[in-house]
C-alpha positions in Angstrom: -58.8 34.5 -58.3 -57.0 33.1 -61.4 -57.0 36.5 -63.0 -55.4 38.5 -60.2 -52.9 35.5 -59.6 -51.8 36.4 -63.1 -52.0 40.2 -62.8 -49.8 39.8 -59.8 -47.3 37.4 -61.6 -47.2 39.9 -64.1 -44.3 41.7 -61.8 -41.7 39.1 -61.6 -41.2 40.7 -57.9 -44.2 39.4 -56.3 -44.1 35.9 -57.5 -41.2 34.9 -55.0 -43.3 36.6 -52.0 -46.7 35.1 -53.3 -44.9 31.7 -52.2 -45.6 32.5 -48.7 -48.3 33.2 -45.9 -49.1 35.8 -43.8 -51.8 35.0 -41.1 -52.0 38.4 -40.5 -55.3 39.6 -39.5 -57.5 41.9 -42.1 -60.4 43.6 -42.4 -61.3 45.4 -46.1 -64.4 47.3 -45.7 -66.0 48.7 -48.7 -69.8 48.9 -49.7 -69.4 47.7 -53.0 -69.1 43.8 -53.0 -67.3 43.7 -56.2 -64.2 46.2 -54.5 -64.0 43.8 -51.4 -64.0 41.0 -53.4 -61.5 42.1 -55.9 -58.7 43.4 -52.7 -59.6 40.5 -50.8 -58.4 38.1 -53.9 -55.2 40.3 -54.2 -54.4 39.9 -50.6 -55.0 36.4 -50.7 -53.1 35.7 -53.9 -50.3 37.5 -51.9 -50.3 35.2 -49.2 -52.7 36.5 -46.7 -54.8 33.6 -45.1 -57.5 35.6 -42.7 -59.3 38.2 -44.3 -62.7 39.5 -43.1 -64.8 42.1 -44.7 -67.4 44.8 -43.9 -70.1 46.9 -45.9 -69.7 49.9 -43.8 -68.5 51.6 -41.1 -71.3 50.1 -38.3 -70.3 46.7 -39.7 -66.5 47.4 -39.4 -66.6 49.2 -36.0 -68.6 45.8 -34.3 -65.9 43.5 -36.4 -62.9 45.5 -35.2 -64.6 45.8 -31.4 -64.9 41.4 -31.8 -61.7 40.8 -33.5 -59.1 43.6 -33.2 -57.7 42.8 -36.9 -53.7 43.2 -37.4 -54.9 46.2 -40.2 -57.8 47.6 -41.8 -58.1 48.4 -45.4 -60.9 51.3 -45.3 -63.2 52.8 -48.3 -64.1 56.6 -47.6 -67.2 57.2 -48.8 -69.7 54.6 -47.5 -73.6 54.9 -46.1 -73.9 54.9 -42.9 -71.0 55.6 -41.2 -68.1 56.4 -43.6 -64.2 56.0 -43.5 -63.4 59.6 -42.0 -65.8 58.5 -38.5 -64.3 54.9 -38.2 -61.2 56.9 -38.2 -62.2 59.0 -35.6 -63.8 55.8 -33.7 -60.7 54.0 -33.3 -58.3 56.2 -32.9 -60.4 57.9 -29.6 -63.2 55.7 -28.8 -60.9 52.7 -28.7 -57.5 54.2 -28.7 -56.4 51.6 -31.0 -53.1 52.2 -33.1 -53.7 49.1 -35.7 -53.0 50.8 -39.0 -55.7 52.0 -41.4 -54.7 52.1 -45.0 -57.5 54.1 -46.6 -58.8 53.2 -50.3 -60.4 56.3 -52.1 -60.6 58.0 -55.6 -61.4 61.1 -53.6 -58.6 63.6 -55.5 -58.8 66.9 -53.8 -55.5 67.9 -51.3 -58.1 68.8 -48.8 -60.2 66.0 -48.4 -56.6 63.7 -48.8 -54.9 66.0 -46.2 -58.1 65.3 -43.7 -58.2 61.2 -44.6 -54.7 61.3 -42.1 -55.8 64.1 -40.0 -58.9 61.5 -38.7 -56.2 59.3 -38.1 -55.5 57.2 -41.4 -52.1 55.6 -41.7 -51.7 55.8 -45.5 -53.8 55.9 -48.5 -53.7 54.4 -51.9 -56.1 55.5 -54.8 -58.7 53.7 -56.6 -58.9 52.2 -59.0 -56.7 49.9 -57.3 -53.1 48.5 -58.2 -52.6 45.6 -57.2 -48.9 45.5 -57.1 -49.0 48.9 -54.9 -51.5 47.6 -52.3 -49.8 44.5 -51.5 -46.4 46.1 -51.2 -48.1 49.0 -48.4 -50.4 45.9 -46.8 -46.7 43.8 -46.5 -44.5 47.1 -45.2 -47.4 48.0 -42.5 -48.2 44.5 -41.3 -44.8 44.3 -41.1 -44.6 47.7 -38.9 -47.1 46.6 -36.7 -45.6 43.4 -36.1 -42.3 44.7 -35.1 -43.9 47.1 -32.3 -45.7 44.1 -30.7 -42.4 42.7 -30.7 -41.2 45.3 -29.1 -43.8 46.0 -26.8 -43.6 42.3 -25.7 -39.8 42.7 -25.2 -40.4 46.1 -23.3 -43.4 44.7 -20.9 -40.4 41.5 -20.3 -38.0 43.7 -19.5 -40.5 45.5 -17.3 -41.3 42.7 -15.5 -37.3 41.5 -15.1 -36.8 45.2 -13.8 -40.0 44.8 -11.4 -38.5 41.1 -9.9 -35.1 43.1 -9.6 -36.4 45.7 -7.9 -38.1 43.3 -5.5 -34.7 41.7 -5.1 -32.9 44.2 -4.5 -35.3 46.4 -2.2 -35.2 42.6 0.0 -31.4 43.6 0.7 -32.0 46.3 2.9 -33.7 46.1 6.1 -37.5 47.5 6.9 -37.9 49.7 9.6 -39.2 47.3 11.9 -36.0 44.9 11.2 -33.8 48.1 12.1 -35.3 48.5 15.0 -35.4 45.4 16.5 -31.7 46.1 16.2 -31.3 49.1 17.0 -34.1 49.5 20.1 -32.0 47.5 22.6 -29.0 49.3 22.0 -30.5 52.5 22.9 -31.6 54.1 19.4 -34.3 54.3 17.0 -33.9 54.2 13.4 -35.9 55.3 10.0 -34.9 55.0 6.8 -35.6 55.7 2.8 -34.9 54.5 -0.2 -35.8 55.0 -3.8 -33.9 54.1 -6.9 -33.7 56.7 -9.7 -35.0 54.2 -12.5 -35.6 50.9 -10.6 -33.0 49.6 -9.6 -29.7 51.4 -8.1 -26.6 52.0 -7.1 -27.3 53.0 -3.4 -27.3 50.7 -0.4 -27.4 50.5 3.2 -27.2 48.4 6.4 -27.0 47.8 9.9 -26.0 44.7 12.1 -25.5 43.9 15.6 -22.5 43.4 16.7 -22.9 42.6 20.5 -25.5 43.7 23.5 -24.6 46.9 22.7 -23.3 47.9 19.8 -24.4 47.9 16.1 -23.1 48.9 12.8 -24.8 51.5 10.3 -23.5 51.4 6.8 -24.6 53.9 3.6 -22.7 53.3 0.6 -23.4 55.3 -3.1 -22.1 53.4 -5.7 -21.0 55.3 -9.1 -24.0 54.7 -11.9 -27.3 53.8 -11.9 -29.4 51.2 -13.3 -28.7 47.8 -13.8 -24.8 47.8 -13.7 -25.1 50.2 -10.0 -27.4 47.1 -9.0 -25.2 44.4 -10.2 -22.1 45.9 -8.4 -25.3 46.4 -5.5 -25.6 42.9 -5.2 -22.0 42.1 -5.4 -21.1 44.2 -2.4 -24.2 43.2 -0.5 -22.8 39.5 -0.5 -19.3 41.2 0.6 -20.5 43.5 3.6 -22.3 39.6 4.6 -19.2 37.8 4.9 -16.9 40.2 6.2 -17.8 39.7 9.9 -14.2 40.2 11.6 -13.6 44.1 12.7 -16.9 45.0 12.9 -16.3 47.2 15.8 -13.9 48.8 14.4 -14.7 51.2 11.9 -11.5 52.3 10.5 -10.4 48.6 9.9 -13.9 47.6 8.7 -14.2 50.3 6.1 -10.6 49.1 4.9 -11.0 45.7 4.4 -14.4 46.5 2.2 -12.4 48.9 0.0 -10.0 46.4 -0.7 -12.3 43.7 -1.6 -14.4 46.1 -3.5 -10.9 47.0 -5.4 -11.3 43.5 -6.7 -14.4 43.2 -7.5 -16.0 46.5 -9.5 -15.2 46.6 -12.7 -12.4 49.2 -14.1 -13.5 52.9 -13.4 -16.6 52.4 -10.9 -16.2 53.2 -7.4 -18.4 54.0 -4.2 -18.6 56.7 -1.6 -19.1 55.1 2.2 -19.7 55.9 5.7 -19.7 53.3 8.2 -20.3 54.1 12.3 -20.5 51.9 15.2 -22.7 52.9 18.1 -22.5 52.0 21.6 -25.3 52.6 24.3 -23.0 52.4 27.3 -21.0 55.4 26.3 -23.1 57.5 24.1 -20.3 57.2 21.4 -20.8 57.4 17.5 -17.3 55.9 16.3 -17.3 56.3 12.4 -15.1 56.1 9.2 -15.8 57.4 6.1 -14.6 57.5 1.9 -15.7 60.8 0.5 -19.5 60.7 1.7 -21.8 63.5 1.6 -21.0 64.4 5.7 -23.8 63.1 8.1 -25.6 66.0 10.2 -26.0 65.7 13.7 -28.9 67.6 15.6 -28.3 68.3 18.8 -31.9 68.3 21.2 -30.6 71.6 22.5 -31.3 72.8 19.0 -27.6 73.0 17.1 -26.1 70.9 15.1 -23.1 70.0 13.3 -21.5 68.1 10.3 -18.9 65.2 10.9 -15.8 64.7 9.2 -17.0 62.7 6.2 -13.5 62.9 4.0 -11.6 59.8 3.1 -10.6 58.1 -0.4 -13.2 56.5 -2.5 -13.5 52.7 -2.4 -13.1 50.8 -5.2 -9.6 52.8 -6.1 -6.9 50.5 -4.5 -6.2 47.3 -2.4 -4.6 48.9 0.5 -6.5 52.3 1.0 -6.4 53.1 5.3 -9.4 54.9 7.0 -9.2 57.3 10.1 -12.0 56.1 12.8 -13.2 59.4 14.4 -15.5 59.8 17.1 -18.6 62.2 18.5 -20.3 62.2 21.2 -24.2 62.1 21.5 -26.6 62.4 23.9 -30.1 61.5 24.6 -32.4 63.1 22.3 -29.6 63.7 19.5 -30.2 62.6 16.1 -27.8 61.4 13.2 -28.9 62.4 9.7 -27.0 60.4 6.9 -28.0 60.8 3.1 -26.8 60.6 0.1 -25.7 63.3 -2.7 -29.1 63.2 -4.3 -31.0 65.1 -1.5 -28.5 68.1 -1.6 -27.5 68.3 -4.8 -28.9 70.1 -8.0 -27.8 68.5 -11.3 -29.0 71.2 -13.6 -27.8 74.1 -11.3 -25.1 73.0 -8.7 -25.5 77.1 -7.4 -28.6 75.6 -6.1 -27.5 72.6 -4.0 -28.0 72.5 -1.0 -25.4 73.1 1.9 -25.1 71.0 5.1 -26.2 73.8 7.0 -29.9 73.7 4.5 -30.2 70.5 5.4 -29.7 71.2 9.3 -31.7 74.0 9.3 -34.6 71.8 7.0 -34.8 69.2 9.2 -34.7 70.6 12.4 -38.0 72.5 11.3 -39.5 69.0 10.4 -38.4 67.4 13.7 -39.4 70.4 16.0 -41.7 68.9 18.9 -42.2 65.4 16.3 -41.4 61.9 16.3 -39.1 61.0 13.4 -41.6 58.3 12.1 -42.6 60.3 9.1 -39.0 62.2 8.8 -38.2 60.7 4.9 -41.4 61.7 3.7 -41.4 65.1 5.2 -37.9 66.4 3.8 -38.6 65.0 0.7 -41.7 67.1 0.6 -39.8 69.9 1.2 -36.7 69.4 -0.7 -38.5 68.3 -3.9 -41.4 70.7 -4.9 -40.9 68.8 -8.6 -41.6 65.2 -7.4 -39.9 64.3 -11.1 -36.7 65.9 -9.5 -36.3 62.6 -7.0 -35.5 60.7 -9.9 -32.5 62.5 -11.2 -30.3 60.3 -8.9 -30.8 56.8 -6.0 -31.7 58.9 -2.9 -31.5 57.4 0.5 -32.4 58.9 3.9 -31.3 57.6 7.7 -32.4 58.9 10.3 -31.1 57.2 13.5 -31.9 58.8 16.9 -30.5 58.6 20.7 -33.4 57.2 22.5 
């Protein structure tokens, strides 16, 4: 040990990093004792504090299988099992990514090219300098260490996104909570929603608002991710405490967009359709700010698309709506979506028109209950199932019943 401390302090550039420890785990296999010996004392005259060694590759692969060492500093040619197959072994038997800094005096390109080609993260040549191995030991332990970093920062950020998904899928109500709303005022109701990485920008709901009306609300925020969830949230807490001039649609869908006004930030906006129902009269009452228009299928087999146009909310303080009005009848359904089941971001000749979507769904529904509705036009809308995650993609289907 001595003699390597003062080979190493021979390079006034190692004496400053010899000063410190690195509990990085190592393993030096090598079948000559006097080699492991001789790289373990310049690794620990460098500072590194758990070093463990191996005489071949049968001994290294039980060591690395027990321990699962920070790096591994491999000979090539070795009885038993040599470098090239303990390569091979953890790379695909154990699909571990730890690096492998190979030793070898082997000199021809072919037999250097293959060392990496098994799965070797660098190589240094014997006989061995000191200064050298220390400096690629320090800059792959440090490698390594940063990716576990990351990886721990990426599986925390996974499991923020996971609670934030939970949160936010909690603001919108389950089929069985729409129902129980919607079932005594003389309609049924199904919904989907799936965010395009997570979390989203999309968001819908539906409240009573007396024996026998309720509201049904779809709104698209602009973005996706976490800020479309945020401003989610935000306007989740608004739609709760704006109670007043729920029956009226027009008014309603006003005071939102004024309130939104103040609270999304500068350029964001949202698209909305908001409709009140009423079981006595049949009546779908709605106002809307430039949402893709709702599709209503008629039991007699046509169908039509309502009047979705109106100015985006989120825009001004005083923006007025126009309530409009259609009739329905028993057996009619109301389809309300948003952009991402019609439209094609890579080819916009291919979106689809509300007429598709008419024509689409009234195959699905033909002589069927609309309990499995979402799921069927999704199959047939999406033949890439990737595609559903170009955009946040909702689905309502409410029905006269």
């Amino acid at each position: 040990m001595p003699v390597v401390k003062e080979m190493l302090l021979e390079d006034p550039a190692y004496e400053a990093e010899m000063q410190h420890s690195d509990d990085s785990r190592i393993l030096v296999v090598d079948d000559l004792r006097s080699s492991r010996m001789l790289i373990g004392a310049v690794l620990a005259a460098a500072g590194f504090t758990h070093i463990d060694y191996a005489s071949d590759g049968v001994e290294a692969m039980a060591k690395i299988r027990e321990s699962r060492p920070d790096l591994l500093v491999l000979d090539i040619m070795m009885p038993n099992m040599d470098g090239f197959e303990v390569c091979r072994r953890v790379r695909n038997d154990l699909g571990l990514d730890i690096p492998i800094l190979v030793q070898s005096g082997i000199q021809e390109a072919e037999e250097r090219v293959r060392v990496f080609d098994e799965g070797a993260t660098d190589l240094v040549s014997k006989p061995i300098n000191a200064a050298e191995l220390i400096s690629r030991v320090r800059v792959h332990v440090e490698h390594r260490r940063l990716l576990l970093n990351l990886r721990q920062y990426q599986n925390r950020m996974e499991e923020e996104l996971r609670t934030a998904e939970a949160m936010q899928i909690s603001l919108l109500k389950t089929d069985e909570e729409a129902l129980a709303i919607t079932e005594p005022r003389g309609a049924k109701l199904v919904s989907h929603y799936q965010p395009s990485n997570k979390l989203g920008g999309d968001l819908w709901q539906i409240f009573p608002i007396d024996e026998d009306r309720f509201g049904l609300l779809e709104v698209d925020l602009s973005g996706h991710g976490v800020t479309a969830a945020i401003n989610a949230f935000r306007l989740h807490m608004l739609i709760e405490s704006l109670t007043e001039n729920r029956g009226d649609p027009a008014k309603w869908l006003g005071d939102l967009a004024s309130n939104l006004y103040k609270l999304l930030p500068v350029e964001h906006f949202a698209t909305a359709f908001y409709a009140v129902y009423d079981k006595r009269t049949q009546i779908l009452e709605f106002a809307s700010g430039a949402a893709p228009a709702p599709i209503v299928l008629r039991q007699d087999g046509g169908h039509e698309a309502l009047d979705a146009s109106g100015m985006l909310l989120g825009c001004a303080d005083d923006t007025v709506y126009e309530s409009r009005r259609v009739q329905l009848n028993e057996g009619d359904r109301v389809l309300l979506y948003s952009d991402a089941l019609v439209e094609d971001f890579k080819d916009m000749d291919k979106s689809l028109s509300e007429d598709d979507v008419a024509d689409i769904s009234k195959k699905i529904l033909a002589g069927r209950d609309i309990t499995d509705f979402p799921a069927r036009i999704i199959e047939k809308v999406f033949v890439d199932p990737s595609e559903i995650m170009r955009d946040d993609l909702t689905i309502i289907l409410m029905e006269v019943s």
